[in-house]
N, C-alpha and C positions, 0 to 999 in steps of 0.2 A: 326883743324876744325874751322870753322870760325863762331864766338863768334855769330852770327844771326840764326846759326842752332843747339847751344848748347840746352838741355832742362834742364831749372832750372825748379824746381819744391819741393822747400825746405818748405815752409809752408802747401801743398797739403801732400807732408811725413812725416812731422811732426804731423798733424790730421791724418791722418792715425794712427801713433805711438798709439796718445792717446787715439783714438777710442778703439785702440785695448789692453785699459789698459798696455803697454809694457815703459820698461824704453829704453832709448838708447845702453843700454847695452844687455837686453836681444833683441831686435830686430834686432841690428848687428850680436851676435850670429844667430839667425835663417837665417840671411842672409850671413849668411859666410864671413862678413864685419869686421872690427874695428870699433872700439865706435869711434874714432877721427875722419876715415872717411864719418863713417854716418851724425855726429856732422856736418862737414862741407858743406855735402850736403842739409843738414836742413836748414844752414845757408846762402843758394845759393852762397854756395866758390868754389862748385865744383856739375858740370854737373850731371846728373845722367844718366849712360849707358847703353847703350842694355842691355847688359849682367844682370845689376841689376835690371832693369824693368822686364826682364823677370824671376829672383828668384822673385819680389814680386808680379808677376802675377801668379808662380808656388805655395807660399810661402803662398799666403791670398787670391787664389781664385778669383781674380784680372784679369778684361779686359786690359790689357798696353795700350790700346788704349783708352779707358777710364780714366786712370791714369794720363798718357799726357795730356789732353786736358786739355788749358791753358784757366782759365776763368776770370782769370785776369783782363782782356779788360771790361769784363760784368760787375762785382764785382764794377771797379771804375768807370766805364760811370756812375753806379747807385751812387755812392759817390759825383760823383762830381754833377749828378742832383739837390740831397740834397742840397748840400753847394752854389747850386745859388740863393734856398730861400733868399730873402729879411734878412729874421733873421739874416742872416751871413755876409750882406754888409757890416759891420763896420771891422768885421774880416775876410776876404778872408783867403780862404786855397790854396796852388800853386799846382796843378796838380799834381807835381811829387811828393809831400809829401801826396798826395791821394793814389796814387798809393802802396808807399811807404810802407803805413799802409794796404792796403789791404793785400802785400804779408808777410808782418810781424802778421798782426792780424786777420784773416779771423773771429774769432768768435767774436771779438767787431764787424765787418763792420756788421753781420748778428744784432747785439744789437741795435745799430746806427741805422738800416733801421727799425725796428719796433717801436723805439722809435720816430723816424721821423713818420712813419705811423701813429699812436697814438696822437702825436701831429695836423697832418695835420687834423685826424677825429674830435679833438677836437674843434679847429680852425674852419670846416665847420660845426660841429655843432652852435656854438657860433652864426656864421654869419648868420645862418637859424633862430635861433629865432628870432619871432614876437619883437617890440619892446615895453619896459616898463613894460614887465612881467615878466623879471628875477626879484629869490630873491637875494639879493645883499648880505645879511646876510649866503645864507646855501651855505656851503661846494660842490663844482663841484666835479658829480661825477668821479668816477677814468675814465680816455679816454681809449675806445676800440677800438681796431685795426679795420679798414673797412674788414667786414668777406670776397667780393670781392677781396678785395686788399692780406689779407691773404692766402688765397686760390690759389691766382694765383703764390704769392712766391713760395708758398708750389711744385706746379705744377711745376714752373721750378727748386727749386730744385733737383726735382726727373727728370730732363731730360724729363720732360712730357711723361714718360715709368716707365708701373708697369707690372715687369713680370710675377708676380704670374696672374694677372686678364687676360694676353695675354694666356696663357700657359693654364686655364679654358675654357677658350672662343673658342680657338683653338681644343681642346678634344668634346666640347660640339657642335662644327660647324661640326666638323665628323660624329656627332654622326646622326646629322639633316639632310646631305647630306646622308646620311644609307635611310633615309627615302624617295626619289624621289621627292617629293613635295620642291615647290617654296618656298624661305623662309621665307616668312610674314606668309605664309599656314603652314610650319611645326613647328617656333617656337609658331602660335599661338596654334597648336593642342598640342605641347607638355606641353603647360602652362595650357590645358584641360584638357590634362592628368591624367600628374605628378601632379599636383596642384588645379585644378580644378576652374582654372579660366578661362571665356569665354571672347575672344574676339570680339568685337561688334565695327562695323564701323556706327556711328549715323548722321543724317542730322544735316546741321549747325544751325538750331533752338534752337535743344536739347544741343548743344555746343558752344553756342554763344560766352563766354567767355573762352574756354578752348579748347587746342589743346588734350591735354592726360584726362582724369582722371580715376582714380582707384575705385571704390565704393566698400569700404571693406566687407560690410555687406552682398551683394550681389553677391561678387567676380568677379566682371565684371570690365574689360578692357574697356574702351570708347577713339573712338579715331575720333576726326574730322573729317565728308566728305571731308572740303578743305585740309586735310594734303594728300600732295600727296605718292603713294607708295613705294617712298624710306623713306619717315619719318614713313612712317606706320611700318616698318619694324622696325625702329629705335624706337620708341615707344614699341611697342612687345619686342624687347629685351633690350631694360631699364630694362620691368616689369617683364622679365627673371631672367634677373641680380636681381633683389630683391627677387625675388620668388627663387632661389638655391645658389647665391653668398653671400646673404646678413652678413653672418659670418666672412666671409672674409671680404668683404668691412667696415665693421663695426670696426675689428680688424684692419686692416689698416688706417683708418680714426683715431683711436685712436692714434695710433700709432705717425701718420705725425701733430696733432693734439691733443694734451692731452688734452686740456679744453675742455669742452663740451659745445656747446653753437652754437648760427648760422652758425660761420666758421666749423666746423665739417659735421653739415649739410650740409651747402654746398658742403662742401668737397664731404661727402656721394652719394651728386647727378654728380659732377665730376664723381667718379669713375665708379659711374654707368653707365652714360654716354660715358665712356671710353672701359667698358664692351662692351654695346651694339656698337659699331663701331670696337672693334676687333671680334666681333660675326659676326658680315656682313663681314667683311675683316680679315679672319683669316690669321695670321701672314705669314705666310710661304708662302702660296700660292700669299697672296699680294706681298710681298716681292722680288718674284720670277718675278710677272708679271710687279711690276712697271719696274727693272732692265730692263725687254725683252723689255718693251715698250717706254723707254726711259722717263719713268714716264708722260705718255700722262693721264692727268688728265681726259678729256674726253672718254677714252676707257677704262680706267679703271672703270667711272663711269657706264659705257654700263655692262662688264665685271662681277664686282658685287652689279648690281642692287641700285647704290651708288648715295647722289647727288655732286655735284662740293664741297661742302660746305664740306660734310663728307669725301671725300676724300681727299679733300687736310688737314684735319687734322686730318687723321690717317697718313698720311706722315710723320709728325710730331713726329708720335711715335716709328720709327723703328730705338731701340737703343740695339737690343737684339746681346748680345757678337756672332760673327761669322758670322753675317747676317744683318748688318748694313746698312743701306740707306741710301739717300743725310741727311746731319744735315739740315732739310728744319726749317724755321721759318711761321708761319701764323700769321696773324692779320686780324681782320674784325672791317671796320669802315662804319658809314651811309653818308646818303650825308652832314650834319653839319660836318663831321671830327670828331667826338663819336668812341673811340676807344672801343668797347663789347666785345670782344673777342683776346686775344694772347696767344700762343705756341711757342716755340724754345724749339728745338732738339741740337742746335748750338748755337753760342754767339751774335746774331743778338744784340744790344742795344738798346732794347726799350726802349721809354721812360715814366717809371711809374706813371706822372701824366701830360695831357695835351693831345690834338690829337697827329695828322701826320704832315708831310710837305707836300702842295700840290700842289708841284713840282714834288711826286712820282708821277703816272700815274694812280694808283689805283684809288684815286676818280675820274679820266675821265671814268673807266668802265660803269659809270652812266648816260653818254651819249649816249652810246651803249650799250644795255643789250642784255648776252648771247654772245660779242663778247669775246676771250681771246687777253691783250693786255699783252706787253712782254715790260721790261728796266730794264737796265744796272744803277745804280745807285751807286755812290761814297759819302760815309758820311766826312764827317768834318777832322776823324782820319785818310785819307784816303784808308780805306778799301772797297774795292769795290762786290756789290751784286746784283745777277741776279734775277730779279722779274716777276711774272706772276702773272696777276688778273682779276678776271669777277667779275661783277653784279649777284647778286645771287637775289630769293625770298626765304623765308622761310616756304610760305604756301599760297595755294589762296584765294583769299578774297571776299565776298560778294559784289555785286553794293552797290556802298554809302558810305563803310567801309574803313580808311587805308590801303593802297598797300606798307606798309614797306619794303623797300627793303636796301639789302646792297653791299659791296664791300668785297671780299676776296681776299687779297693780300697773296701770296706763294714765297718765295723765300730760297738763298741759296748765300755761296759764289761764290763769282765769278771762283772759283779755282775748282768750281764742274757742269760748265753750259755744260761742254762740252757732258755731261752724258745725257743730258735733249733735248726731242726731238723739245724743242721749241727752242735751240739756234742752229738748224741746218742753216747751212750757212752762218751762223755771224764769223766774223774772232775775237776772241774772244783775239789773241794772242795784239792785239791794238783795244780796244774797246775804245766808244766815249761818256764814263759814264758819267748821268745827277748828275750833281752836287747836292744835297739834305742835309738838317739837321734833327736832330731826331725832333725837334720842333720850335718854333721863340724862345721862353725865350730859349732855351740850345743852338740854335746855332748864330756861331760867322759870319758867313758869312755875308761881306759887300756889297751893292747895290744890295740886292734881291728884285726884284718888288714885292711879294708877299708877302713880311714880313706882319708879323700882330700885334708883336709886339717885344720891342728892346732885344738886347739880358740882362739876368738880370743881368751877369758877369762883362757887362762893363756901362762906364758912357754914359747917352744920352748926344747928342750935338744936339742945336736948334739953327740952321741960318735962322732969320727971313726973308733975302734976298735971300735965294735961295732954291731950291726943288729939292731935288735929284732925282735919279730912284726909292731906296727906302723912304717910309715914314717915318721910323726913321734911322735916325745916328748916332751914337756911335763910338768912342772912343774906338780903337783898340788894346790899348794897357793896 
């Protein structure tokens, strides 16, 4: 077999092992193996086979498909982000010794990124304060992780999929569709019900500043006239998910979350969140129709009642063993390039601190609002991914008032467009991918007219006698 379709996967077997409290001895017994040849498969000397993947898919309850997936790629894209910090100019790290340590260390890489996060919080705090009123004398307090920044690891390392909240949501969509009634109308009456909170749609006077609020005393739901009726839906069953999941979600948040503190909360409104869009789009039924539909983001949104925004990430979440969907990745940026929002289902490599490149096509959607625009895009590593994005609103606005609008980019590898009813026609077998990096400081690409700044890896070069295509130039080597 040729060594490019082997599957190593020696430190992914290895946490497993320790997860599951086992020494190498007894976990070869369970798999009918040798301690020698487990040993060496840990130590990626030796492949890991159908044959055995499928004992520890029998053996621990185990998706193989899930097992395989190599996330390698993601793991050290995020490594080597860190190590372009300026901090680390003096000492470069080489790539392949990034890599290196990812597949041999996977629980320091996860140490490394929070103590990087923690630093980077501490740092922008530092920079924010006013100046002449630190005290120089009292002790900094300890740096806490950006609860944002926490929250979103947390997110992808669960695959941005929690099956227990899919599997609730799903039972309780049945239950609502029992009842004939539309489903802003039937979760709101079942919140009357069961619980006996009323939902109230109030003029935007009364809501000037708030799209939801809850008023506990009174039990009443409030929800914007400007939120239009796919959020009002999505509102309604947020305050579902509190009002009968909140045990769950609460246990869960602990869980992926042990400190208590804003990341938790956050956390808390994630999932909530996550609830109510598998409530609007119960798994199965989504699952079934993206497949038939070739994943037409716009008929699905017709379909259930959905908007662009919310359907393209519930896409994001179809990682249930048996019934799996494109591994889609999302992001939403504004027109500065403000990255607000990312998911990955897949190994897309986002980049955890800075915008986009806007050479993607996503920030054009902003040109054209409501249009869907489609590209083939190839990064640095060249891995190539198929992209779809529109301009979205998030809610209507009064005359005189902000019209916030954003950009939701959807995409996927390129090795899955064929599935997707936007790449009908494209000869996909030779496509004419736009070159792109995840960011200016991380990529290496030379004479990009758009650069915005040099990359932080290599040295700048200034020839006062000439201007290239790009503004800065650097030293490629």
């Amino acid at each position: 077999m040729d060594d490019s379709r082997k599957l190593f996967v020696g430190p992914r077997l290895k946490r497993l092992r320790r997860d599951l409290n086992l020494s190498q001895a007894g976990m070869a017994e369970e798999l009918g193996l040798s301690p020698s040849y487990l040993n060496l498969m840990e130590r990626n000397q030796r492949p890991i086979t159908a044959q055995v993947l499928i004992r520890l898919a029998d053996t621990y309850s185990l998706d193989p498909r899930e097992f395989a997936t190599d996330d390698t790629e993601r793991a050290a894209s995020e490594l080597e982000e860190i190590f372009t910090d300026p901090l680390f100019r003096s000492t470069p790290v080489p790539r392949l010794e990034l890599r290196e340590t990812v597949e041999a260390a996977p629980g320091l890489i996860d140490a490394v990124n929070r103590l990087y996060r923690a630093y980077v919080a501490l740092r922008g705090a530092r920079e924010a304060r006013p100046p002449d009123v630190s005290d120089r004398d009292r002790a900094e307090d300890a740096p806490q992780d950006n609860p944002v920044d926490r929250v979103r690891h947390l997110i992808q390392e669960a695959k941005n999929y929690f099956p227990e909240l899919d599997e609730a949501a799903e039972a309780m969509a049945s239950d609502l569709q029992v009842t004939g009634h539309e489903p802003f109308f039937a979760i709101a009456e079942r919140l009357r019900a069961k619980h006996g909170i009323r939902v109230r749609v109030m003029p935007v006077d009364v809501m000037s500043d708030s799209l939801r609020r809850y008023d506990h005393h009174r039990r009443q739901l409030l929800i914007s006239e400007m939120v239009d009726p796919s959020g009002r839906t999505f509102q309604a069953a947020y305050q579902l998910a509190f009002a009968e999941m909140r045990q769950a979600i609460d246990a869960l948040s602990a869980r992926l979350e042990p400190t208590d503190g804003p990341a938790r909360r956050l956390l808390r409104v994630s999932l909530g969140n996550y609830f109510a869009g598998a409530l609007m789009m119960p798994y199965g039924r989504f699952h079934t129709a993206a497949e038939t539909l070739g994943y037409d983001v716009e008929v699905l949104c017709a379909r259930f009642g959905a908007s662009f925004e919310q359907v393209a990430h519930r896409l994001t979440t179809l990682a249930r063993p048996g019934a799996r969907g494109i591994p889609f990745f999302l992001v939403r940026v504004d027109s500065a390039g403000n990255v607000s929002k990312r998911f990955s289902s897949g190994r897309f490599p986002f980049s955890q601190y800075g915008g986009t490149c806007p050479l993607w096509n996503v920030h054009a959607t902003f040109k054209s609002p409501g249009q869907i625009v489609t590209q083939i895009v190839e990064l640095p590593d060249m891995s190539r991914w198929f992209s779809v994005a529109r301009a979205v609103r998030r809610a209507s606005t009064a005359w005189g008032t902000p019209d916030p609008q954003f950009a939701v980019g959807l995409g996927c590898e390129l090795k899955y467009a064929h599935r997707l009813v936007y790449a009908r026609g494209l000869d996909l077998s030779a496509p004419d991918p736009t070159p792109i990096g995840i960011n200016c400081r991380l990529c290496e690409r030379a004479a990009c007219p758009q650069r915005a700044a040099p990359p932080l890896m290599h040295a700048l070069i200034v020839d006062e006698m000439r201007r290239g295509v790009s503004p800065f130039e650097f030293d490629p080597a």
